[in-house]
C-alpha positions in Angstrom: 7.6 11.9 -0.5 3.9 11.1 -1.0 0.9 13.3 -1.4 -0.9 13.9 1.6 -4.9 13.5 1.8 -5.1 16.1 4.7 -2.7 18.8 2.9 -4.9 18.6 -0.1 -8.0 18.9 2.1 -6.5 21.6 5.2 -3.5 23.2 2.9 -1.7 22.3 6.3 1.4 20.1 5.8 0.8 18.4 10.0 -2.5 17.5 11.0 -4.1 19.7 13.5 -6.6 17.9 15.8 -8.2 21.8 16.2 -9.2 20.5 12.2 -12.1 18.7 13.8 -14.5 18.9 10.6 -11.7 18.4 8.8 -10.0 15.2 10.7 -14.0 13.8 10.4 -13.7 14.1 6.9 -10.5 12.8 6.1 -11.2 9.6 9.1 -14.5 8.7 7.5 -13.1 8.5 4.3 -10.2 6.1 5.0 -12.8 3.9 5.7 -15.7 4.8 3.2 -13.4 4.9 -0.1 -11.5 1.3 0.1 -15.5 0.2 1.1 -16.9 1.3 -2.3 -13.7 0.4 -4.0 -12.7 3.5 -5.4 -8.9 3.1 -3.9 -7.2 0.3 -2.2 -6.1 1.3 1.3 -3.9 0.0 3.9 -0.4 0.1 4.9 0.5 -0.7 1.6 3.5 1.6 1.5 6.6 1.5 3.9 3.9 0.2 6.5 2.1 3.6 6.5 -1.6 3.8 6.1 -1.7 4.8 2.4 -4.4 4.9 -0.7 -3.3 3.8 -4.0 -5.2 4.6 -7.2 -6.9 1.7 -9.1 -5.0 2.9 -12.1 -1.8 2.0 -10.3 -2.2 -0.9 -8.6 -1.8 -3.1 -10.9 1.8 -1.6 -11.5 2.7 -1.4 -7.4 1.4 -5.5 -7.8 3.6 -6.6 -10.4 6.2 -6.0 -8.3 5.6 -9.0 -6.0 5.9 -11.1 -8.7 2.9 -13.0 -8.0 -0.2 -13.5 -10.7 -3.1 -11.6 -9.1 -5.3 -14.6 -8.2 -6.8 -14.6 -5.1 -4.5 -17.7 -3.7 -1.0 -16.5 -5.1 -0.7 -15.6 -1.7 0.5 -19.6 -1.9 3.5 -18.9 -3.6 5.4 -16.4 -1.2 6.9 -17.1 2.2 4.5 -16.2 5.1 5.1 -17.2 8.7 2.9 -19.4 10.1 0.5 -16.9 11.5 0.2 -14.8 8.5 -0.6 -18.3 6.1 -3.0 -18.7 8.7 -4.6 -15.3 8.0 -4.6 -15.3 4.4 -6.1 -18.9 4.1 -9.1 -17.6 6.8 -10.0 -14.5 4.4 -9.7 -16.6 1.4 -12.7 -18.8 2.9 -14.7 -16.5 5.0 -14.4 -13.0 3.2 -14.0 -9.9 4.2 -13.6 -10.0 7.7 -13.1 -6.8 10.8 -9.9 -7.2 13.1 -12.4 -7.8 16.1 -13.0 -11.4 14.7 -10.0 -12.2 12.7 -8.2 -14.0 15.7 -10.7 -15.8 16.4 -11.2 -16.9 13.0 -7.2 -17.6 12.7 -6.9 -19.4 15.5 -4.4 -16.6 17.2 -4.1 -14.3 19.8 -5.0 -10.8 19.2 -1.6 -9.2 19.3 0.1 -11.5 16.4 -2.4 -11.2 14.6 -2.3 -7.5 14.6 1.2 -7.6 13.6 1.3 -10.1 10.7 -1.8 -8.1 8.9 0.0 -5.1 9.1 3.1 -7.6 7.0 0.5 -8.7 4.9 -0.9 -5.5 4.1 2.8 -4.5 3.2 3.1 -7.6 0.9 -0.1 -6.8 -1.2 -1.9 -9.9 0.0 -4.8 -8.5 2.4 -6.1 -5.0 2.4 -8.9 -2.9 4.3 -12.3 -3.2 2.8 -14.0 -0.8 4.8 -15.3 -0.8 8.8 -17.5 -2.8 10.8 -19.6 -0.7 13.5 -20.0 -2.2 17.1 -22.6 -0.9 19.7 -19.5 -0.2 22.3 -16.1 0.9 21.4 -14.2 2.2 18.0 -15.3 0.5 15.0 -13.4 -2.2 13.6 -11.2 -2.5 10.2 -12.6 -5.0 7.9 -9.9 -6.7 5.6 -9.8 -9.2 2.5 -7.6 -10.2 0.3 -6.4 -7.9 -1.9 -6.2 -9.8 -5.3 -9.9 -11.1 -4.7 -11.0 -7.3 -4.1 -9.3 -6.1 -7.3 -9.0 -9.0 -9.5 -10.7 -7.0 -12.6 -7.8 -5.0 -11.8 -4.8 -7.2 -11.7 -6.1 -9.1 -14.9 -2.9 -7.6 -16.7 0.3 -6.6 -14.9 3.6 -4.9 -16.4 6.7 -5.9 -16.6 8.3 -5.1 -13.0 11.2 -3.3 -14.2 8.7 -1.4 -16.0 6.6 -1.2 -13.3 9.2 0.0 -10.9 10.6 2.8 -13.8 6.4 4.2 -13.4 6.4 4.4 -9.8 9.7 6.0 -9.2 8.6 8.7 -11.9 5.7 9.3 -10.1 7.1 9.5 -6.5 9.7 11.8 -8.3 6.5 14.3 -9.6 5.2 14.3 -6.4 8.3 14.6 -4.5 10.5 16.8 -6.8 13.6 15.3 -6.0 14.8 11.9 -4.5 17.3 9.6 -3.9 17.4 6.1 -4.7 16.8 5.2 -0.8 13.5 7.2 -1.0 12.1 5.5 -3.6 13.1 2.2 -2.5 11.5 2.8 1.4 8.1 3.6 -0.4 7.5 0.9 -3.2 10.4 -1.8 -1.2 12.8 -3.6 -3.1 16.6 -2.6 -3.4 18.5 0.7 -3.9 20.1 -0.7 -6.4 16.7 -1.7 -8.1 15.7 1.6 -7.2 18.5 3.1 -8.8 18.6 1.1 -11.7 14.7 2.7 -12.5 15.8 6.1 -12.0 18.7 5.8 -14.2 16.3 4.3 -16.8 14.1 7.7 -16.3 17.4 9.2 -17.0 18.3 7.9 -20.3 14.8 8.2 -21.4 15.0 12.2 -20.6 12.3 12.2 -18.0 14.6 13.0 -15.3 18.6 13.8 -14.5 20.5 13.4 -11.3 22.6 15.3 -9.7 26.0 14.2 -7.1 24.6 15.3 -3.4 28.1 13.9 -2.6 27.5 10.3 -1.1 25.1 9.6 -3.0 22.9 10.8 -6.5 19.5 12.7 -6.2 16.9 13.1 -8.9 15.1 15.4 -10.1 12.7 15.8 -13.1 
């Protein structure tokens, strides 16, 4: 539904480790881009490792309906673990995966799994890589809202929000149902739905009966 990075690069729609200069590029800058702030990266979207423009994160973060302060984090409900996580970035600062247990006071494997949650909730995000003299280098993450606060200053309404990012999976996508958008950006279909129909009535898309269920097209 999304654009890829490597088809823009390759013109290839599946990666192809035979790519090597290619997959270098692309790898390095997953890491280099979210470290000088020119996206946010992480799995931000349906868990998959994603970038996300600065001009549009502010409208994909008015849809947790949380302020944009660093702690807002306060005000949804975390597990345990991931509270635990949130609350050691909010002190320490950015900080790689190799020392985040450590630092949150769990083992290695839940921690792993509740940053990838709170990656998909908005709250941390990847700021980059830490080298080490042995082994693959490390992710470094912090919390989102401290990253991009200049960015999160103003949010849109979230129906409004979610009517601009359905539009803009549809332009990339060409045609979608309300289950599409709704696995990307999270939420309901019927949320979902309701933005496409809103796209609708403003003329900047039509649907069409697939049968079971409606798709939409521009």
């Amino acid at each position: 539904m999304l654009p890829s990075l490597w088809e823009a690069v390759t013109g290839k729609p599946v990666v192809d480790r035979d790519f090597a200069p290619d997959v270098a590029l692309i790898w390095g800058w997953k890491d280099e881009l979210p470290g000088r702030k020119l996206v946010c990266a992480g799995k931000h979207l349906g868990g998959r490792a994603s970038f996300v423009s600065l001009e549009l994160l502010p409208v994909l973060y008015a849809l947790t309906g949380r302020d944009g302060r660093p702690e807002d984090f306060r005000d949804e409900e975390l597990s345990p673990v991931e509270r635990d996580i949130a609350e050691a970035l909010l002190v320490s600062g950015p900080t790689s995966s190799a020392e985040l247990p450590s630092l949150a006071g769990h083992e290695r494997k839940r921690v792993s799994s509740a940053a990838v949650r709170l990656q998909r909730l908005l709250v941390v995000t990847a700021a980059g890589r830490q080298e080490h003299e042995q082994g693959w280098p490390s992710i470094v993450f912090d919390i989102l809202p401290r990253r991009y606060g200049d960015r999160l200053e103003t949010l849109p309404d979230p129906d409004d929000a979610r009517s601009t990012l359905a539009e803009t999976i549809l332009r990339s996508a060409g045609e979608v149902s309300a289950a599409d958008v709704a696995a990307i950006i999270g939420g309901t279909r019927k949320q979902a739905a309701a933005a496409l129909e809103r796209l609708a009535a403003e003329g900047r898309a039509r649907g069409r009966d697939a049968g079971e269920y409606l798709l939409w097209t521009l």
